[in-house]
N, C-alpha and C positions, 0 to 999 in steps of 0.2 A: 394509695398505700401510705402513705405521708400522713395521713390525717390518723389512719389504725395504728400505727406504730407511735406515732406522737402521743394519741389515745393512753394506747397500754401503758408505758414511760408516765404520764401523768394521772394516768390513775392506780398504779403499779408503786411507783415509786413519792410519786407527789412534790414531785421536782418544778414546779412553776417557773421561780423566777431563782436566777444563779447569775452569779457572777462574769461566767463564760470564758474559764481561760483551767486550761490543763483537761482535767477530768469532772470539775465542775461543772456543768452544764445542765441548761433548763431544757425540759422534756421535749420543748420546740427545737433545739438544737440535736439533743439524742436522736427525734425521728428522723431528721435528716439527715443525718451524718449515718445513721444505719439504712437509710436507703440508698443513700450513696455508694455505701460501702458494696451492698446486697449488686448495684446496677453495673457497679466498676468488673464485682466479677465477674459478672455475665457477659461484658465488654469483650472485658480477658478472655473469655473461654472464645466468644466468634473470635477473637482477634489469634488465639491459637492456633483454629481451627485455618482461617486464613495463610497465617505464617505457613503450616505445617505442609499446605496444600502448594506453597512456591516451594516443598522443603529446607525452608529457615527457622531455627529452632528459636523458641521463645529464651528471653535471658533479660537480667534484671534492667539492663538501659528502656528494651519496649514498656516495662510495666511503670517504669516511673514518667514516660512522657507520656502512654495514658492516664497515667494520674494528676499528670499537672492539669487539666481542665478542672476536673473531680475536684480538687486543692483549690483553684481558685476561686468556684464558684460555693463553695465551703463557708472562706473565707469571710464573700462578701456577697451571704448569704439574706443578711437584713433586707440588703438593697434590693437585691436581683431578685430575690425568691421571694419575699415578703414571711420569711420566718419567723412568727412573732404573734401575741395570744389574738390580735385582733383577728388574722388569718384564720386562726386554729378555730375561734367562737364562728366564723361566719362559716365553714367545712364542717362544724359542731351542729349549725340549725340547720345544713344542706343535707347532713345526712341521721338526723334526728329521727326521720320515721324511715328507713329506709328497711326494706324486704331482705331478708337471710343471711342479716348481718355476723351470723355467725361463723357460717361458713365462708364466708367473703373474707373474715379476719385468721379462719385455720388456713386460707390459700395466701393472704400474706404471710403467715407465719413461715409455711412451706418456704415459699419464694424466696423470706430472707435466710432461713436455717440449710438451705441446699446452693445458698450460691459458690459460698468458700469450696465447699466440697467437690461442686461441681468443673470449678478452676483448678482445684488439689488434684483430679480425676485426669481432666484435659490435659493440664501438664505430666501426669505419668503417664497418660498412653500416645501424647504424641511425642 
């Protein structure tokens, strides 16, 4: 998922190389920080579903200390993750001939456009 979203961002926008601090950032950073984003809701919603099932209602303290992992690993993403064009070129010729890459990149798309919503959902109905 990392690789398609990086993908679009850099062939979308043409964002390569950025400075990295605010809303500046290189496509390497975009795909990650929106997978992140997409996996943290998904988090949130089992972790709803969780709470709701001891009957403890979700509130802003739970979502930020799920978020402190998400934040850190963010942060110190170069290191840990190896986010960065060398990663991206070698994921680049890994999946260079690869079979129904089109559909593979509409179920990314899915994946990250229904995460919010699906967190926004979980929290109304539990």
């Amino acid at each position: 998922m990392y690789y398609r979203i990086t993908r679009f961002y850099r062939k979308i926008f043409g964002i390569e190389e950025a400075p990295g601090y605010l809303l500046i950032l290189s496509c390497y950073d975009w795909g990650l920080l929106i997978l992140s984003l997409s996996l943290l809701c998904y988090l949130l919603v089992i972790e709803t579903f969780i709470l709701s099932f001891f009957g403890i209602k979700m509130n802003v303290w739970y979502v930020i200390i799920t978020d402190i992992p998400f934040a850190i690993a963010y942060l110190f993403s170069d290191e840990i993750l190896k986010n960065d064009k060398n990663h991206f070129d070698l994921l680049d010729q890994k999946y260079k001939e690869e079979k129904l890459k089109h559909i593979k990149g509409i179920l990314v798309v899915l994946f990250v456009l229904l995460s919010l919503p699906s967190f926004l959902v979980a929290l109304h109905f539990l």
